[in-house]
C-alpha positions as CSV (number, residue, x, y, z in Angstrom):
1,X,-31.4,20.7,-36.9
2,X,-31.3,20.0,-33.3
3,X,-28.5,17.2,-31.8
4,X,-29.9,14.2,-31.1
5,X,-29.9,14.3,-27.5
6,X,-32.4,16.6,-27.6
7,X,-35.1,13.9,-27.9
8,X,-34.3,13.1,-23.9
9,X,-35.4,16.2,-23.3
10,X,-38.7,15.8,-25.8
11,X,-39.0,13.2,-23.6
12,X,-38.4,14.8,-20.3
13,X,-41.3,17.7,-21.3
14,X,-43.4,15.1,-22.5
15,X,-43.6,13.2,-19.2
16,X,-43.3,16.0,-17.2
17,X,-46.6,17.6,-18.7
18,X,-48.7,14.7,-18.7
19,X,-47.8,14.5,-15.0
20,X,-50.1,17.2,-14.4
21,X,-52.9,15.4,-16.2
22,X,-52.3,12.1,-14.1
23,X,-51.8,14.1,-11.0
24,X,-55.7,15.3,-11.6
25,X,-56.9,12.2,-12.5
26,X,-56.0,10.5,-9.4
27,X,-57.2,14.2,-7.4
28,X,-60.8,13.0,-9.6
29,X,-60.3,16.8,-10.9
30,X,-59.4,15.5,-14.4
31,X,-62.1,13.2,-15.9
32,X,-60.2,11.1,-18.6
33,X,-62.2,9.3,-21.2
34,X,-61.1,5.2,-21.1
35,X,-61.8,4.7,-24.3
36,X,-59.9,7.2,-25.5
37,X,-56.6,6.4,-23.2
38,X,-56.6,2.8,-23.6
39,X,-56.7,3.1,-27.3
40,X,-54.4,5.8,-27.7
41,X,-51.7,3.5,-25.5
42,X,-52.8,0.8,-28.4
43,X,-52.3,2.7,-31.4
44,X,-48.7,4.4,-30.6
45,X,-47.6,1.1,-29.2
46,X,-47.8,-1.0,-32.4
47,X,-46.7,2.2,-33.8
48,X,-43.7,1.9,-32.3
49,X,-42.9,-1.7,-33.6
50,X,-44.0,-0.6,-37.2
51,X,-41.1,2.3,-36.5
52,X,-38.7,0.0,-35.0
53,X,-38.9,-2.9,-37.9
54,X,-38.7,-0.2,-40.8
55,X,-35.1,1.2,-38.8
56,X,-36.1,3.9,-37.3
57,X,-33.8,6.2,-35.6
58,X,-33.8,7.5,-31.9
59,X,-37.0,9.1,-32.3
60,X,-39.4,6.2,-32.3
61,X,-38.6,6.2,-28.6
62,X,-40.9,9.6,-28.3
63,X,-43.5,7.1,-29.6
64,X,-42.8,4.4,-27.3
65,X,-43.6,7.1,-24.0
66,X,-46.4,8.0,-26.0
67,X,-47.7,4.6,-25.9
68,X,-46.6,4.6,-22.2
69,X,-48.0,7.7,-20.9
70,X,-52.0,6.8,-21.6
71,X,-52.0,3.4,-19.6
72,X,-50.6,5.4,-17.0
73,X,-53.6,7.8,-17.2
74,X,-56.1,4.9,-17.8
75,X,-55.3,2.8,-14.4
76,X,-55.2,6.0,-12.5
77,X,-59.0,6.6,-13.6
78,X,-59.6,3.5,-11.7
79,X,-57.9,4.9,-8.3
80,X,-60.6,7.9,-7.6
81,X,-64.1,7.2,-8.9
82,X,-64.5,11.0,-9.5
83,X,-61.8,10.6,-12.4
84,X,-64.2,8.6,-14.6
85,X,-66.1,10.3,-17.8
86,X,-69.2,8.3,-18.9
87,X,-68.4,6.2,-21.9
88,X,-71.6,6.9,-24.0
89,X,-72.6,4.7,-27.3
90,X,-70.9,6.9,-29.4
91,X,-67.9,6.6,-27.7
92,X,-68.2,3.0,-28.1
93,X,-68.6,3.7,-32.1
94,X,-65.4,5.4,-32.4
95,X,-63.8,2.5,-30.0
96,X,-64.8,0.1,-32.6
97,X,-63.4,2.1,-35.6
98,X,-60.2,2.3,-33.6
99,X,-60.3,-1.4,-33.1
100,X,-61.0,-2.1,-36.7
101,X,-58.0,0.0,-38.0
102,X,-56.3,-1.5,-35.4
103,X,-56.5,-4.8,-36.6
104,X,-55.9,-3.7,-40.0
105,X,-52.3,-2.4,-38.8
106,X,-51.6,-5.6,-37.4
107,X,-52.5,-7.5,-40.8
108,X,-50.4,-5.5,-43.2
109,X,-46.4,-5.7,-43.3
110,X,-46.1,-2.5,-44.8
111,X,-44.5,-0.3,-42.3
112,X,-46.2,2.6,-43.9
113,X,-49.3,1.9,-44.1
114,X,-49.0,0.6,-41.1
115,X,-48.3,3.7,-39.2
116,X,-51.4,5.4,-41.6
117,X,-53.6,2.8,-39.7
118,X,-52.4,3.5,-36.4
119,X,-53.1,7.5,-37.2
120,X,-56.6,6.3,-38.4
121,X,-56.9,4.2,-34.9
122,X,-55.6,6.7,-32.5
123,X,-58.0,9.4,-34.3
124,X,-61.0,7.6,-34.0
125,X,-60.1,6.9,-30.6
126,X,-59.4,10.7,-29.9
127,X,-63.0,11.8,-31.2
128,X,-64.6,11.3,-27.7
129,X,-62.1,13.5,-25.7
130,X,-62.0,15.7,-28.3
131,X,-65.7,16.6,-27.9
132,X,-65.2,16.3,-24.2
133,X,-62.8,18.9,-24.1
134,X,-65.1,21.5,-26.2
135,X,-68.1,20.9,-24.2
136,X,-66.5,20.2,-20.5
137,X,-63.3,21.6,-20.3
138,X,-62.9,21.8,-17.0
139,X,-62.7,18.0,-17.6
140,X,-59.5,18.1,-18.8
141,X,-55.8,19.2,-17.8
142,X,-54.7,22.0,-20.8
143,X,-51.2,21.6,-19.8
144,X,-50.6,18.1,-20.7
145,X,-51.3,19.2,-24.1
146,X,-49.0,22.3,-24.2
147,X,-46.2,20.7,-22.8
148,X,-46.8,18.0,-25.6
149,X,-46.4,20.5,-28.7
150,X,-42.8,21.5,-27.0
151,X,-42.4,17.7,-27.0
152,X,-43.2,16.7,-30.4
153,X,-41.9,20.0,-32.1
154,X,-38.0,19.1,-30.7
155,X,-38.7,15.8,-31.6
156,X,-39.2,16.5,-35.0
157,X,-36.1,19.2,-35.3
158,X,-34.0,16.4,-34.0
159,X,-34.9,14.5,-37.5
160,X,-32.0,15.0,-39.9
161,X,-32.8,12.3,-42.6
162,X,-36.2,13.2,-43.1
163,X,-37.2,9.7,-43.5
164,X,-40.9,9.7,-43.4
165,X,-40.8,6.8,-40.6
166,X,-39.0,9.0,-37.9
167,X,-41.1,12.1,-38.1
168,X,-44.3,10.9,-38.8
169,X,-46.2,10.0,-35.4
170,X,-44.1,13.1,-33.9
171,X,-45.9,15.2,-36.4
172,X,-49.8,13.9,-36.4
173,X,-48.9,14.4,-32.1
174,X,-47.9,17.9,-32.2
175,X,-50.9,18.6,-34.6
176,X,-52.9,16.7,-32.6
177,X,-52.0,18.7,-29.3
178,X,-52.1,21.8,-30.9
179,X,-55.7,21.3,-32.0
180,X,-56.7,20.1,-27.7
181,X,-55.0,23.2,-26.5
182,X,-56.9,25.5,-29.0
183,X,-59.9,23.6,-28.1
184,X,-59.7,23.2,-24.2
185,X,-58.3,27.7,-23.8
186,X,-61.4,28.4,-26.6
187,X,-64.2,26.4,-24.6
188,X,-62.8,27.2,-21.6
189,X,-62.7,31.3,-22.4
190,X,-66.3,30.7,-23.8
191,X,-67.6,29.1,-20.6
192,X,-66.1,32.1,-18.1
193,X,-67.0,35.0,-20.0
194,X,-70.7,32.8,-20.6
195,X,-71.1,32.7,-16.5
196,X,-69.8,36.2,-16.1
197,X,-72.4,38.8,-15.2
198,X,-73.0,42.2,-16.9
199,X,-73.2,45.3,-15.5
């Protein structure tokens, strides 16, 4: 296992690649969905609070810049009107189930379950962006995401105790990055070699 100061560094890489995606987003070249970003500062934020009252070591504050990180991103989508997706009724839909599991996290007093619900919230919430990103990919900033499975992965070989509660949200996030990089380099292949010309 890593030393424990390796999770500034998780947390260096972390901020460091979603600069590029707030970068674009105020350049209007990145289109973040709102939906997605205000929920997924939401979700990782009680998170955080569910980690921090069951003890949770040093790595619950990977979770915290988690939190952090997407209401960045979501005021900067206000700054350039170019960096604004179209929230559609579906996207609504899956804001609603994120709300709903939302307040379900804040009802129950079992850290655990609480952390379950805020997977379930930030999920639902991801949907949107997640079919962004395979139909428009050029919507999206594939670094953030790559940086973000380095991130999470040395968070979670920082975890010695293996206490559910400290590895948890570092693992559904490097799973969940992995999946958006695979996504946006796939689409984005598919689209070039779509517009390419034969000969």
């Amino acid at each position: 296992m890593l030393s424990q100061s390796f999770i500034w560094v998780a947390l260096a890489i972390a901020i460091f690649g979603n600069f590029f995606y707030l970068r674009d987003t105020l350049k209007g070249e990145t289109r973040p969905n709102r939906v997605t970003f205000f929920l997924w500062g939401v979700a990782p934020l009680i998170a955080f609070f569910a980690q921090h009252n069951a003890g949770g070591g040093e790595q619950i504050l990977y979770t915290l810049i988690i939190a952090l990180i997407p209401f960045a991103i979501f005021g900067a989508s206000f700054i350039d009107k170019k960096a604004y997706w179209q929230i559609t009724p579906f996207d609504i839909a899956c804001g609603c189930i994120s709300l709903i599991a939302l307040c379900l996290l804040l009802l129950t007093s079992q850290p655990l379950l609480s952390l379950v619900f805020s997977v379930i919230a930030d999920l639902s919430a991801a949907i949107p962006t997640i079919i962004k990103s395979y139909k428009h990919p050029e919507t999206e900033t594939t670094l953030a995401y790559a940086f973000e499975i380095g991130s999470s992965l040395l968070v979670l070989l920082t975890v010695r105790n293996r206490v559910f509660v400290d590895y948890f949200f570092a693992l559904y996030v490097l799973l969940m990055n992995m999946m958006f990089t695979l996504i946006l380099v796939f689409s984005s292949r598919k689209i070039r070699y779509s517009h390419t010309p034969l000969v």
